[in-house]
C-alpha positions in Angstrom: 0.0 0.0 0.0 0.9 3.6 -0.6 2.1 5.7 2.1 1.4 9.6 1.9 3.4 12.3 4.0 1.4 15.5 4.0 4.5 17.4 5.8 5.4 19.6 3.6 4.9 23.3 4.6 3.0 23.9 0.8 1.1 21.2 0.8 -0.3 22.2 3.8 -0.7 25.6 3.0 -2.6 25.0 0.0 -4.3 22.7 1.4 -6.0 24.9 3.9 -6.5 27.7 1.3 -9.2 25.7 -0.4 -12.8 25.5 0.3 -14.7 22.8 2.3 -16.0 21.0 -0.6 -12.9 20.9 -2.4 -11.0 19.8 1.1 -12.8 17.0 1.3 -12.6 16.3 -2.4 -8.9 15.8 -1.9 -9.1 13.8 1.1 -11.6 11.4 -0.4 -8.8 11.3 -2.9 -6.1 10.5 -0.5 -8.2 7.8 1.4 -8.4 6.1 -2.3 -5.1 6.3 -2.5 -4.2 4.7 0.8 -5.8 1.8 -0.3 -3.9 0.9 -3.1 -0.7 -0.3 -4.9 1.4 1.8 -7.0 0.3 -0.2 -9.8 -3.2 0.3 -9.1 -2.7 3.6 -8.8 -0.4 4.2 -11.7 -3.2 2.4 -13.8 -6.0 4.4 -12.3 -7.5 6.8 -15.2 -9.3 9.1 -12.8 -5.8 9.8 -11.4 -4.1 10.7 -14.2 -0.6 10.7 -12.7 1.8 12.6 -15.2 5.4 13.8 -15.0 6.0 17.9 -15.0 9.4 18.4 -16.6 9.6 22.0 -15.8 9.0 21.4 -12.5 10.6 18.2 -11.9 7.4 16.5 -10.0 4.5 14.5 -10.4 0.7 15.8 -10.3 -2.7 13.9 -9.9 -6.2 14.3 -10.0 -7.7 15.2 -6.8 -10.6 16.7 -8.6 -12.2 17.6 -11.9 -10.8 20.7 -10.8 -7.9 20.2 -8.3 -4.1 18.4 -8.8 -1.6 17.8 -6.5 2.0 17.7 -6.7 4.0 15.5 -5.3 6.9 13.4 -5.6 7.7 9.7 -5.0 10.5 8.2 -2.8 10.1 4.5 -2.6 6.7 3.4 -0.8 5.9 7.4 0.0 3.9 9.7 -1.9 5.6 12.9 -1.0 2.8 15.5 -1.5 3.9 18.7 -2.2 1.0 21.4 -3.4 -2.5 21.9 -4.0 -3.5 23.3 -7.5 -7.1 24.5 -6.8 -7.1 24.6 -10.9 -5.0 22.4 -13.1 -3.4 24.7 -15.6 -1.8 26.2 -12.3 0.2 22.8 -11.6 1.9 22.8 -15.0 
């Protein structure tokens, strides 16, 4: 199963900028996430789990309107930012 670690100082930040609805929309997200492999994850097409070049991280679906950054490093999904619109995370 997938580890997260929602440490990071940005992640949380964002993560308390957004509204209730979408707040919960993420952690419903995270809860999923919790639950599976990284293949199953990997595979997932609501996910959507792409590479950023120009910012050298991975985002996801949270939403249909929110992504999250985050990086991996072995069994731990590093997250790193909310993108309370996805053109923002690119």
């Amino acid at each position: 199963m997938i580890e997260l670690d929602l440490n990071q100082a940005k992640f949380q930040t964002t993560m308390f900028m957004l509204q209730k609805m979408e707040s919960l929309q993420v952690l419903g997200a995270l809860r999923k996430i919790r639950q599976m492999t990284w293949e199953q994850f990997y595979d997932h097409s609501g996910f959507n789990w792409e590479w950023i070049e120009a910012k050298q991280y991975y985002t996801f679906r949270a939403s249909d309107k929110i992504r999250v950054a985050a990086v991996r490093e072995g069994n731990i999904l590093r997250l790193m930012a909310v993108f309370d619109d996805h053109d923002s995370a690119y």
